[in-house]
C-alpha positions in Angstrom: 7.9 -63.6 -218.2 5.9 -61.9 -215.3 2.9 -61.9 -217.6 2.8 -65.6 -218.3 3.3 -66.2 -214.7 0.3 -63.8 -213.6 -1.5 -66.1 -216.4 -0.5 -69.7 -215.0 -1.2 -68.5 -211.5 -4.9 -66.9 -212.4 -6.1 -69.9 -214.4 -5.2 -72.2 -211.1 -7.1 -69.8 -208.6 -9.9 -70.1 -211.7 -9.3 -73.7 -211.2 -9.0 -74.3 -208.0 -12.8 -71.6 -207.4 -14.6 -74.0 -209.6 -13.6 -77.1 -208.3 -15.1 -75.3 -204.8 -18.2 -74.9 -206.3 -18.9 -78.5 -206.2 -18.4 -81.5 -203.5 -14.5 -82.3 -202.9 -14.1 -86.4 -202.9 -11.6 -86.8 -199.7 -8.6 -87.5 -202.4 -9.6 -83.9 -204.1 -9.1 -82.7 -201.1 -6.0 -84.7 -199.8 -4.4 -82.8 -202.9 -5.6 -79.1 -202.3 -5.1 -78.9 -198.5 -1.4 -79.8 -199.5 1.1 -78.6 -196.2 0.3 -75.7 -193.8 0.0 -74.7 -190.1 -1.8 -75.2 -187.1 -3.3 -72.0 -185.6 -4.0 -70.3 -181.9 -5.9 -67.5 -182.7 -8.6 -69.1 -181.6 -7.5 -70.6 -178.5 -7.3 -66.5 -176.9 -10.5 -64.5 -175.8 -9.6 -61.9 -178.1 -8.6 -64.1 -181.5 -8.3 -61.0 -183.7 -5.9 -59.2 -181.2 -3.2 -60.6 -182.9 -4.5 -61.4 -186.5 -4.5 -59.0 -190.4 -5.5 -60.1 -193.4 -1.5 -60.1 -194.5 -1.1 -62.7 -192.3 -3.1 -65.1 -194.8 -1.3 -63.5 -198.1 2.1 -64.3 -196.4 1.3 -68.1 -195.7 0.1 -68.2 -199.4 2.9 -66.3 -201.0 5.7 -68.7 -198.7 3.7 -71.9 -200.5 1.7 -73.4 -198.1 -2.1 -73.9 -198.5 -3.9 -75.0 -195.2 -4.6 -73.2 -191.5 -6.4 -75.4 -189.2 -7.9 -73.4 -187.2 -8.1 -74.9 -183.9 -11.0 -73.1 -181.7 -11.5 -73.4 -177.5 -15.1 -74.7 -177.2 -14.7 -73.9 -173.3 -13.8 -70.0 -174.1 -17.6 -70.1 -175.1 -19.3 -72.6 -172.1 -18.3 -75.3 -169.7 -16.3 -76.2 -167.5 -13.3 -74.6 -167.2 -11.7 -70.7 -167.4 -14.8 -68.4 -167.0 -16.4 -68.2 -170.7 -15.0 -64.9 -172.0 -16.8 -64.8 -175.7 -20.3 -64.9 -176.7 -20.8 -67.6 -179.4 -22.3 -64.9 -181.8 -19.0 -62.7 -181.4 -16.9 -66.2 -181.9 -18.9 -66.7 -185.3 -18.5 -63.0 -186.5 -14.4 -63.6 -186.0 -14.0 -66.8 -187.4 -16.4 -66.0 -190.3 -13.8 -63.3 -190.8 -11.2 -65.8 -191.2 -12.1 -68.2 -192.9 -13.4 -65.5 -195.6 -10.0 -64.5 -196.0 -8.2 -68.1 -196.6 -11.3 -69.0 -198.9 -10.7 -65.7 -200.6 -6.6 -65.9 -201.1 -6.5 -69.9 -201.5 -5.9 -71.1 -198.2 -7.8 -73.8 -197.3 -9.5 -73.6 -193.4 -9.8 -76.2 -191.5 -11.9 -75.6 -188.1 -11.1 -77.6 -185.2 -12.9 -78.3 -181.6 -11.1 -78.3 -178.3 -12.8 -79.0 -175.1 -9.9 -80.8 -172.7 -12.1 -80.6 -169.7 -15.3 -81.8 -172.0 -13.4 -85.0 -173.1 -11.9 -86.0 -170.4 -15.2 -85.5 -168.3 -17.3 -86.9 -171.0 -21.0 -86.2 -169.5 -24.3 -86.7 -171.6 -23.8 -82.5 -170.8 -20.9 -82.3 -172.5 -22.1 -84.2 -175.5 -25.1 -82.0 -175.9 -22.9 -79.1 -175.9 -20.6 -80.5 -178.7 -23.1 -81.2 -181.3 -24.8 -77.7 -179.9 -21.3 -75.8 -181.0 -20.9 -77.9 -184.6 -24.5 -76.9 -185.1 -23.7 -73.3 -184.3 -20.5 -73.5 -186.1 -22.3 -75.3 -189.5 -25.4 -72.8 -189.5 -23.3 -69.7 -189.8 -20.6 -71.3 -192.3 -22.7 -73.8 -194.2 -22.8 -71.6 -197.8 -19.2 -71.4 -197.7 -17.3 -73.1 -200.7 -16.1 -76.8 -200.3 -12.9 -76.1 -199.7 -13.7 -75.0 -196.1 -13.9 -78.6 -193.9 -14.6 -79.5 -190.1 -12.2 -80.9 -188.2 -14.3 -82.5 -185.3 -11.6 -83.3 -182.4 -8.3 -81.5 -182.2 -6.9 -83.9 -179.8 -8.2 -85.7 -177.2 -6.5 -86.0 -174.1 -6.6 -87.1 -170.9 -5.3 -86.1 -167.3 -3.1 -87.6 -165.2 -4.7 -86.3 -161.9 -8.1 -88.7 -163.1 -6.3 -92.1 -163.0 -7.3 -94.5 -165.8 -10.0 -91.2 -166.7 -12.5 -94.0 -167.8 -15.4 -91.5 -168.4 -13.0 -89.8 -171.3 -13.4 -89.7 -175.3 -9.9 -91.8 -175.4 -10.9 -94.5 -173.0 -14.5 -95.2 -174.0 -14.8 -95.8 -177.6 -18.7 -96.1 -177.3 -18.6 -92.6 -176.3 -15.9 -91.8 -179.5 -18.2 -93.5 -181.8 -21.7 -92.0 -180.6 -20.3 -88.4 -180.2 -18.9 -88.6 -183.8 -21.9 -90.2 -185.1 -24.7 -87.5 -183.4 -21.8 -84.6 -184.6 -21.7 -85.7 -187.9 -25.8 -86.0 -188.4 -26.4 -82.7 -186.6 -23.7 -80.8 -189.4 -25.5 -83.1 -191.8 -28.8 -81.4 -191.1 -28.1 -78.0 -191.0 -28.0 -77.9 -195.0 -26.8 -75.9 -197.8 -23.2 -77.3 -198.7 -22.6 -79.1 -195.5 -24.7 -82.0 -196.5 -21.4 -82.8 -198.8 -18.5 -80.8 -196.9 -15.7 -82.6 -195.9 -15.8 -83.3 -192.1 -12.5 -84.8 -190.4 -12.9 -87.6 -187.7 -10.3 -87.4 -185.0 -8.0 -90.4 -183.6 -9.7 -92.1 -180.8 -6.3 -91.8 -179.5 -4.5 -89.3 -181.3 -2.2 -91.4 -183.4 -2.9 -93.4 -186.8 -2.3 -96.9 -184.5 -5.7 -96.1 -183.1 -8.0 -95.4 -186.4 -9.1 -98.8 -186.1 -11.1 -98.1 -182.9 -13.6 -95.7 -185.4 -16.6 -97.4 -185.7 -16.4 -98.8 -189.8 -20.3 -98.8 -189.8 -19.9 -94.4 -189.8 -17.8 -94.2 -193.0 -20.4 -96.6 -194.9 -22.8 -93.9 -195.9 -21.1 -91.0 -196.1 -18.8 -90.4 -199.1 -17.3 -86.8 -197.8 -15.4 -88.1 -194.5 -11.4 -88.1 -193.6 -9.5 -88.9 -190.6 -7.1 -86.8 -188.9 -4.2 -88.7 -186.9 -0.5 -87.0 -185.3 2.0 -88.1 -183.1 4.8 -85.5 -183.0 2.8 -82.5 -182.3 5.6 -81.7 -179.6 8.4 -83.0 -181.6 10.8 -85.9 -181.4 13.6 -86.3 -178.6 16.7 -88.7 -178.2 16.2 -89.0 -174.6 14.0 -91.8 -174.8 15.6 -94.6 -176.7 12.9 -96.7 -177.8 10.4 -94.7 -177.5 8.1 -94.0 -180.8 9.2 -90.6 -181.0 12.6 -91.3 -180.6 15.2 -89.3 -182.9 19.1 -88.3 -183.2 21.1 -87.3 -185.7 19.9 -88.1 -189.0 17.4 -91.0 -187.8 19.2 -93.4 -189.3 19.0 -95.6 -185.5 15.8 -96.0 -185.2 14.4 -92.9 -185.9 13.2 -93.0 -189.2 12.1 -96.5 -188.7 10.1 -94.5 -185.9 8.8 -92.3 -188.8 7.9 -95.1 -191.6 6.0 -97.0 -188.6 3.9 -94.3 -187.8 3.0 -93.5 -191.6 2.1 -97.2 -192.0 -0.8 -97.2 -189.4 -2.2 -94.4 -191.4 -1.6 -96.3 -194.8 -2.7 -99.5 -193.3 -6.1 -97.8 -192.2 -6.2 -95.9 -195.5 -6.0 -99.6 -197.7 -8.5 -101.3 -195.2 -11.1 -98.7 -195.5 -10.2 -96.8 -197.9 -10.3 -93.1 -196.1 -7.5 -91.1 -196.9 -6.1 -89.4 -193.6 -4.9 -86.0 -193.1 -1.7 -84.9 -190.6 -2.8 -82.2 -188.1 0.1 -81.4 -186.2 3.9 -82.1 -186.5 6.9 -80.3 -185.1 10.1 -81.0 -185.9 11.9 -79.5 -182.5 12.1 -81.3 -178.8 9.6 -78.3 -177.9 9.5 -80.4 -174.6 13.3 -81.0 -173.5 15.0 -79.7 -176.6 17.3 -82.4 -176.6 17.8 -82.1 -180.4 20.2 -79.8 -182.1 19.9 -78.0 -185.2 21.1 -80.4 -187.2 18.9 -82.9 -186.0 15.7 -80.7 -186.0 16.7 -80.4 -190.1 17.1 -83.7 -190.7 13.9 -85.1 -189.2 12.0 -82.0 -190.6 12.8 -83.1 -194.5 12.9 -86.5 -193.4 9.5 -86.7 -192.3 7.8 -83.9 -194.6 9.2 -86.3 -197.4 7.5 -89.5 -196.2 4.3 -88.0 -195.7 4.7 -86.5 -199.5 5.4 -89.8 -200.7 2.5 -91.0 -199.1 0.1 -88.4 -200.1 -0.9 -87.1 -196.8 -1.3 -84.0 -196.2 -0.2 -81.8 -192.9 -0.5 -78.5 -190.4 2.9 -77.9 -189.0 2.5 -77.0 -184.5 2.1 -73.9 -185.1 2.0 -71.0 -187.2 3.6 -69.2 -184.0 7.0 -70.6 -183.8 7.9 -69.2 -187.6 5.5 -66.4 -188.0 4.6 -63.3 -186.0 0.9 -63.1 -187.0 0.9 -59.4 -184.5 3.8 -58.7 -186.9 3.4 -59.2 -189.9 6.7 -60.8 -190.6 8.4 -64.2 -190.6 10.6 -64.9 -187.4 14.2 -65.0 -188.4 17.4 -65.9 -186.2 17.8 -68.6 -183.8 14.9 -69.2 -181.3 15.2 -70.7 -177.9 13.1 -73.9 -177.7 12.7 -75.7 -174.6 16.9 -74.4 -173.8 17.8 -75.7 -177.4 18.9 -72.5 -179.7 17.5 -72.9 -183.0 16.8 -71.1 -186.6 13.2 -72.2 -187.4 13.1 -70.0 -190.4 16.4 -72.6 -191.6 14.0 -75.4 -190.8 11.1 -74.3 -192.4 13.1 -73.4 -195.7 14.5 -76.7 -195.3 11.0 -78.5 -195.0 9.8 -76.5 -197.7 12.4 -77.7 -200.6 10.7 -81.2 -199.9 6.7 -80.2 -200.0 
């Protein structure tokens, strides 16, 4: 029995290593990113401070297959906390990273942040983005397909700016032209970036928005997704109404919320014919905790089996709520988030059952 087992699971890592070897359509790689977590090692001055190697064999061996590893651009330049890593130290630890998922079967996804850089977007700014993908692509462009690009995490914007008309989210001329110079600059560095996949970002975080992208940048590149969320923090009940509405088992409202929010990404997948990728989702109010344990269950399977029926893919927000990566160890026990008590490990083995 263990045998045949060892046999079915080496001649799917066999698989799944040739099928790196050569360019991943966006639907290839809709199926192999499959479910997985949103990361913050890379959002610290010291990433590795907190990082092993078992971390990645213990996200494999639980059953889920992506990290997005979401990196702080402004750690490294700009405006923002004083810089506090060199970008040739930044590569040297993501390198180190990504080497493991590529080698246990997790598949990375890297992802820029810059919240001061988008919301302030200066020709500066712009120059530095394409300069940090080009870094980035250089030092990781012989690395198997399976590796993609994720090229906004989120963009945001700041209530202290007013309307913030100068940011990514307001201007779509800006959107379109960074993603466009970003794209050509990875493009150009070579080796197997000329056909990685690279993954656009919302204009406006959710799938309602995809429509702003600028069609005329998907027509001649085959090797393009999108990436689109809207309950990064959760849902809540204390907003009737509201798209992210929720309580008790959805069945008011909230799972209409759900099958709304899937159909903008459907819609824009059918029009254009990009498939879409989820890259971030939480389950718990991690803002007022409003929603009780039951609740947090039900939405979790609820919404994980949507998006499977769907085919779109996802990163749970984040890796640290059910895993201590300093650890070693899965968190067990109920966890306080935002004042509501609640087992994660529960809702993640709940989630799981429908991946």
């Amino acid at each position: 029995m263990f045998f045949s087992i060892f046999i079915v699971i080496a001649l799917s890592l066999n698989s799944l290593g040739r099928a790196a070897d050569n360019p991943l359509s966006p639907e290839q790689y809709r199926d192999i990113i499959k479910q997985g977590f949103s990361t913050n090692w890379f959002k610290s001055c010291d990433p590795l401070s907190k990082y092993n190697d078992t971390n990645i064999d213990d996200i494999f061996n639980k059953g889920f297959r992506n990290l997005r590893l979401r990196a702080r651009a402004d750690l490294i330049y700009g405006i923002g906390p004083k810089p506090c890593n060199s970008m040739e130290s930044f590569l040297q630890n993501l390198t180190t990273v990504v080497d493991k998922c590529l080698d246990v079967g997790i598949v990375p996804i890297i992802s820029w942040i810059h919240h001061a850089d988008e919301i302030n977007a200066t020709e500066k700014a712009r120059e530095n983005y394409v300069w940090w993908w080009t870094e980035v692509a250089t030092q990781l462009r012989e690395k198997d397909y399976r590796l993609s690009f994720n090229l906004f995490t989120e963009l945001g914007i700041d209530a202290s700016c007013g309307a913030c008309e100068e940011s990514l989210r307001r201007d779509n001329d800006k959107y379109n032209n960074w993603t466009r110079d970003v794209i050509a600059a990875i493009r150009k560095t070579g080796g197997k970036n000329t056909e990685r996949i690279l993954i656009l970002g919302s204009p406006g975080k959710t799938a309602k928005d995809l429509h702003i992208i600028d069609k005329n940048i998907f027509n001649n590149d085959d090797y393009l997704m999108v990436e689109w969320h809207l309950y990064a923090s959760g849902p809540n009940k204390n907003s009737q109404g509201s798209k992210k509405y929720w309580k008790d088992n959805g069945k008011v409202s909230g799972r209409q919320n759900v099958r709304i929010a899937i159909e903008y990404a459907t819609n824009f997948t059918k029009n254009t014919n990009v498939s879409t990728y989820l890259g971030a989702w939480m389950p718990a109010d991690n803002e007022g905790g409003s929603l009780s344990e039951y609740e947090v269950v039900q939405f979790g399977k609820y919404f994980a089996k949507q998006l499977k029926k769907e085919k779109i893919p996802w990163s749970l927000n984040v890796l640290d709520v059910y895993y201590n990566t300093k650890e070693s160890e899965w968190i067990q026990g109920k966890q306080n988030i935002s004042g509501a008590m609640i087992d994660m490990a529960k809702v993640l083995n709940a989630i799981a059952k429908v991946m």
